[in-house]
C-alpha positions in Angstrom: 56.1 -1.2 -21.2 55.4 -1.7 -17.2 52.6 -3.3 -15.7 49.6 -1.4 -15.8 49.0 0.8 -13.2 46.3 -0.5 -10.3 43.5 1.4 -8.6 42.2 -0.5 -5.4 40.2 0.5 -2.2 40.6 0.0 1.4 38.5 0.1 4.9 38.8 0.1 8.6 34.9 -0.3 8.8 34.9 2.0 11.8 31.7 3.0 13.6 31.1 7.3 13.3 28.0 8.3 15.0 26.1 10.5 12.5 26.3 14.4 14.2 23.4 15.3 14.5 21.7 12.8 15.8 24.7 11.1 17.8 23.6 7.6 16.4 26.4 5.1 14.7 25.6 2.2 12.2 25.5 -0.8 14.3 28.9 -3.2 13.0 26.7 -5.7 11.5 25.9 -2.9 9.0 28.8 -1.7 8.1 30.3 -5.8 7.6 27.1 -5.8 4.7 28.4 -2.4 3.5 31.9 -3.8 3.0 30.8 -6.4 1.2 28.7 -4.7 -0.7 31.5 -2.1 -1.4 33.9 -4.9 -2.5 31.2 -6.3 -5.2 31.0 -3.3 -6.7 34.6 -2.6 -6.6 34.9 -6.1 -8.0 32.2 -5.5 -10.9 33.3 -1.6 -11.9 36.9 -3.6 -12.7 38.9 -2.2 -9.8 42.2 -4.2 -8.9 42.0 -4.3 -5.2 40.4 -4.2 -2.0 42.2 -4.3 0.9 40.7 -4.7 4.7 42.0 -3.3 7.7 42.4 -4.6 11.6 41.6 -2.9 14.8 40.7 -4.3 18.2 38.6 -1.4 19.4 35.0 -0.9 19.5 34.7 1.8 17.6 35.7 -0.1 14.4 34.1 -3.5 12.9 37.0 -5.2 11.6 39.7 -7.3 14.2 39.5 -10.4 11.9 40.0 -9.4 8.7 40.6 -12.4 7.2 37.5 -13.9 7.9 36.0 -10.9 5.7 38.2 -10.7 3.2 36.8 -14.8 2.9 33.2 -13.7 3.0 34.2 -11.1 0.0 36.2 -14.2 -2.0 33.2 -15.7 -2.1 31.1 -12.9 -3.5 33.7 -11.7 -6.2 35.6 -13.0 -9.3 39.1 -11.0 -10.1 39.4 -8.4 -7.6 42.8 -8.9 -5.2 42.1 -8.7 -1.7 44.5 -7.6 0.8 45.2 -6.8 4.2 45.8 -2.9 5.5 47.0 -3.7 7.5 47.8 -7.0 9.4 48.9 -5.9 12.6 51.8 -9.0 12.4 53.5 -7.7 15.4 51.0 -9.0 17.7 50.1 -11.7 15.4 50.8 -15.4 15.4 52.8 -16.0 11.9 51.6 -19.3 11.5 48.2 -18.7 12.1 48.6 -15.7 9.9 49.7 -17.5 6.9 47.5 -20.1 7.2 44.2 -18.0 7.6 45.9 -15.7 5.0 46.8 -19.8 2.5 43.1 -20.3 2.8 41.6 -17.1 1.5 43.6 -17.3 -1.0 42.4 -20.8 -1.8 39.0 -19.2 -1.7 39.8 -16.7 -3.8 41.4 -18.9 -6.4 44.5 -16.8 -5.5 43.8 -13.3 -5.3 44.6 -12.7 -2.5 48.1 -10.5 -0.7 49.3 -9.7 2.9 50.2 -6.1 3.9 51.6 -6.6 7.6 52.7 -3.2 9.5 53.8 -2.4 13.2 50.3 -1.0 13.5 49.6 2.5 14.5 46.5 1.5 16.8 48.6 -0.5 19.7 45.6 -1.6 21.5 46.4 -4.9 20.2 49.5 -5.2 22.7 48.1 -5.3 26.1 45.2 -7.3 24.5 47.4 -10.1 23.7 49.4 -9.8 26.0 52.7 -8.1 24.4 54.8 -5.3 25.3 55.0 -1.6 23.5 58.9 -1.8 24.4 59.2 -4.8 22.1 57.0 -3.2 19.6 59.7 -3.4 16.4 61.8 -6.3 17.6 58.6 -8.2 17.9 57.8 -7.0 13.8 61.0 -8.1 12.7 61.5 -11.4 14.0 58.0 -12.1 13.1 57.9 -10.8 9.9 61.2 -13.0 9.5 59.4 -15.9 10.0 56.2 -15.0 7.6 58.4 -14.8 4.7 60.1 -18.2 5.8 56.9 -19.8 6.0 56.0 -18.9 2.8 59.1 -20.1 1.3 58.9 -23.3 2.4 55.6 -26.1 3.5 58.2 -26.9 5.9 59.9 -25.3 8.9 62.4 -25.3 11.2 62.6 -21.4 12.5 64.1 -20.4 16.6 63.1 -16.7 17.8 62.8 -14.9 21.1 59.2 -14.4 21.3 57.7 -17.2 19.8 58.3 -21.1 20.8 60.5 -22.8 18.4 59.5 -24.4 15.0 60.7 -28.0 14.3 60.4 -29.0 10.7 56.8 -28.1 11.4 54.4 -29.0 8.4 52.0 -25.3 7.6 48.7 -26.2 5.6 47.7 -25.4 3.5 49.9 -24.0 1.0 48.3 -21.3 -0.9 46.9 -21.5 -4.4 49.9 -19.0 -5.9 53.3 -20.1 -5.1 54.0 -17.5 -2.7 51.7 -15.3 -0.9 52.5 -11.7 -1.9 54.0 -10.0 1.5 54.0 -6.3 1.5 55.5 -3.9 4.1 52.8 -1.2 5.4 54.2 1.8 6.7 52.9 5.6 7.3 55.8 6.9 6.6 58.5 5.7 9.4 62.0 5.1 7.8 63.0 2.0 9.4 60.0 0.1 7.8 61.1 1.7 4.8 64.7 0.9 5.0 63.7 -2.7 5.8 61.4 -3.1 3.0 64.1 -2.3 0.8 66.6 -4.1 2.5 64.3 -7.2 1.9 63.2 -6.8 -1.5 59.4 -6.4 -0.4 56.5 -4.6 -1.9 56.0 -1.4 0.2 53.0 -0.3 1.0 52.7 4.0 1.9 50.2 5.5 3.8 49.9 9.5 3.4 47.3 10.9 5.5 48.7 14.1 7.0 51.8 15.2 5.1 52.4 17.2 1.7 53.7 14.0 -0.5 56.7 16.4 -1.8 57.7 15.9 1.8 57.1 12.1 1.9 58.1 11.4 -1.6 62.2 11.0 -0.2 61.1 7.7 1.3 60.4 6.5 -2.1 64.1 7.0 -2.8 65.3 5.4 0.3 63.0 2.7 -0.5 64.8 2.2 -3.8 68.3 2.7 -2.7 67.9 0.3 0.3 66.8 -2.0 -2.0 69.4 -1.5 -4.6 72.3 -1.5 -2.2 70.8 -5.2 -0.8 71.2 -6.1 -4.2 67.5 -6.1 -5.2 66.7 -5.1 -8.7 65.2 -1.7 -8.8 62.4 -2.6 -11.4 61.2 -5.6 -9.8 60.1 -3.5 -7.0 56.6 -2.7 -6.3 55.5 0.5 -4.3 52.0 1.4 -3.2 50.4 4.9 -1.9 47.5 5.3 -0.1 45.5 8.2 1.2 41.8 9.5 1.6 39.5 10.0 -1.5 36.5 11.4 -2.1 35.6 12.2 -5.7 32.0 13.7 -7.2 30.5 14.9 -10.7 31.4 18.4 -9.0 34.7 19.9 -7.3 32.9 22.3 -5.0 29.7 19.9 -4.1 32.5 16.7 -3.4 34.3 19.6 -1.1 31.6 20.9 1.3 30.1 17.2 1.3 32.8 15.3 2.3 33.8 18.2 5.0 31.8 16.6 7.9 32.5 13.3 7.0 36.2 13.6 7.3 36.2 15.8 10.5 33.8 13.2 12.4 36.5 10.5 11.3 39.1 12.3 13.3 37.0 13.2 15.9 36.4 10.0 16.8 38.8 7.9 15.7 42.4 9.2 16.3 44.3 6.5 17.7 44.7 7.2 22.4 48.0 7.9 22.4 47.8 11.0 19.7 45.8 14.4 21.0 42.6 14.7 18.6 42.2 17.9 17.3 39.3 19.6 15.7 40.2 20.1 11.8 39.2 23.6 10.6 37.8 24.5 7.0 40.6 25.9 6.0 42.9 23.1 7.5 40.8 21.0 5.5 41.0 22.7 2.2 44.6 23.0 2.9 45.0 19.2 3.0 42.5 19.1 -0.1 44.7 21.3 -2.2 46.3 20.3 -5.3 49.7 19.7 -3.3 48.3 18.5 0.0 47.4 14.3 0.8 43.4 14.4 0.8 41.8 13.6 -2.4 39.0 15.6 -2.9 36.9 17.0 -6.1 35.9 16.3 -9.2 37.1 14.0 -11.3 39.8 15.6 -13.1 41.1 16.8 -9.5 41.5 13.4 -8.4 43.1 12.9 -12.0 45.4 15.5 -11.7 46.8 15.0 -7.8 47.1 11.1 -8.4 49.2 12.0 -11.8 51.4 14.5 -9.9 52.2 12.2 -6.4 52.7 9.2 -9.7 55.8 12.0 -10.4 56.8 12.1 -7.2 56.8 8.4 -6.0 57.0 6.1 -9.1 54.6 4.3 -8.1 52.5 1.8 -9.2 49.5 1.5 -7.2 47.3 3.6 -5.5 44.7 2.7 -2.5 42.0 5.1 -1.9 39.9 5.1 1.8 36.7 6.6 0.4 34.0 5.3 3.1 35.0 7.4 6.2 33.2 9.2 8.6 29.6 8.1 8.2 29.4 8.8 4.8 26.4 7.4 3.1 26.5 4.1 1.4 25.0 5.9 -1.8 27.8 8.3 -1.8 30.8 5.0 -1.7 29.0 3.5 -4.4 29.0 6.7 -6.7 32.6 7.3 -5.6 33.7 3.5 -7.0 31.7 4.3 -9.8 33.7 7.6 -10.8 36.5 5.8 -9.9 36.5 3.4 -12.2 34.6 4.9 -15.4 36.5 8.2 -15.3 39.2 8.5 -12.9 41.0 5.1 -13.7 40.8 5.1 -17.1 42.3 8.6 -17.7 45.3 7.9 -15.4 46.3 4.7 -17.6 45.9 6.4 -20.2 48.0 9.1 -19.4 50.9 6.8 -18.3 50.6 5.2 -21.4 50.8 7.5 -23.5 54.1 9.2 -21.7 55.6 5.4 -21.5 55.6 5.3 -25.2 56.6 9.0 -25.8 59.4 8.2 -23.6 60.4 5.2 -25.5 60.1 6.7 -28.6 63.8 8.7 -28.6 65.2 4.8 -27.6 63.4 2.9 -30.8 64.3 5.6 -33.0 67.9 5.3 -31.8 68.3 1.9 -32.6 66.4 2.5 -35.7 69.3 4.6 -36.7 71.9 2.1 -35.4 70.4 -0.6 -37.5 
């Protein structure tokens, strides 16, 4: 049998105002309300929590490691991860050694999900340039993994000043820091996931996963032809989630919550547009990338995308837009007592129907 299947949460903590009244929870609010998320996460027996980054002033979070300490210290098994750790403008040493020391915290819980980044305000503030934007990932990310090989390094690269068997404390508690590749769905960080061996990480927001779900071959392939073996690989998928005791209540609730997200939120170099109800139902529906419904809805769309990807984990960004702290905290609660459970079951179940034919067979060959 395979490793169970996990259920985890992430957050950019951004700032929406509330419509009507044009007013947004101040970011020392919304730090508490992370926390408070990730307890509770943590308690209901959820297997991850994962913290964005952003550099803008519309979101809380540009040093998520320093949360994700502040939540090591307030849980007890939860894994806690990046979402993602924007590594091209990053310092790799500094990011393995905040990243070694969270997960000394932690007692080591805790995993790296480095990306491109789709927000590139990051560039410009530390003083990087957009045409460099995937040469600077690579060779960084090239020496990420080579620190975490090694307490020791000797590493040469274009953008960085040379590394001369330079000591990096402190080694995490785990031997190796889990590295995963983030992505949104561009098939070069795909491709070099694979090509590396690396956990990949897959954002759907916007796109029908039947149209997505061909990077989850490539993935495998890539990997495959690199000489990787297939079932040691790891693939993630995350989208937006809201669930309630009610499909048609969890519908018109979430509505204003997810188009204030967009409103205010899309990244400056993409044109915002207003999302329409029936754009929105669209996305909702049982083949489109939002999560939205009743429990069994939420079931049955995770079930079917687990048919198209293969997956084994899935990430759920349930505290957009605004949305009332009450409302997270029921959603983590369905989550875990009634969404969770079902789904394991389910694999279960159709891992050991499918193994059945195989034990019988050698059964007969005895």
């Amino acid at each position: 049998m395979g490793e169970a299947f996990e259920f985890g949460l992430y957050t950019f903590g951004e700032l929406t105002p509330d419509a009507p009244t044009g007013k947004a929870v101040g970011a020392g609010q919304r730090l508490a309300e992370i926390l408070a998320a990730a307890k509770l996460a943590d308690a209901a027996g959820l297997d991850i929590f994962a913290v964005g980054e952003h550099h803008r002033l519309d979101m809380a979070v540009s040093a998520t490691a320093v949360v994700l300490a502040a939540i090591a210290a307030r849980t007890q098994r939860i894994r806690l991860a990046s979402a993602v750790t924007i590594l091209s403008t990053a310092d790799p040493v500094r990011v393995f050694e905040d990243f070694s020391t969270v997960d000394l915290i932690s007692g080591g819980r805790t995993e790296l999900i480095v990306g491109r980044g789709l927000f590139t305000e990051s560039f410009p503030l530390f003083g990087y340039d957009l045409a460099d934007y995937d040469d600077l990932f690579a060779e960084k990310l090239d020496l990420l993994l080579k620190l975490n090989a090694a307490e020791r390094v000797t590493w040469q690269g274009r953008f960085r000043p040379a590394l001369r068997d330079a000591a990096i404390p402190p080694r995490p508690a785990q031997s190796r820091l889990p590295i995963w590749v983030g992505t949104g769905g561009t098939r070069k960080s795909v491709a070099r996931a694979g090509a590396l061996g690396l956990p990949l990480a897959l954002a759907n927001i916007s796109m029908p996963p039947a149209q997505l779900a061909p990077l989850a071959d490539l993935y495998r392939q890539t990997a495959m032809a690199a000489g990787h073996d297939a079932s040691e690989l790891k693939l993630s998928v995350a989208s937006h989630l809201h669930v309630g005791d009610d499909s048609q209540d969890a519908l018109n609730g979430f509505y204003p919550h997810y188009v204030g997200y967009f409103r205010n939120h899309t990244p400056a170099q993409y044109q915002a547009r207003e999302i329409t109800r029936a754009d929105y139902e669209e996305l909702a529906g049982p083949h489109g990338p939002l999560l939205v419904g009743s429990p069994q809805q939420i079931i049955d769309k995770i079930l079917y995308e687990r048919r198209l990807f293969g997956h084994g984990r899935f990430l759920a960004q349930i505290d957009i837009g605004g949305l009332p702290f009450a409302h997270v905290a029921r959603t983590i609660e369905l989550l875990s007592t009634k969404v969770a459970p079902a789904i394991r079951n389910e694999i279960k179940r159709s891992e050991v129907k499918q193994s059945a034919p195989h034990e019988l067979n050698n059964r007969q060959r005895a």
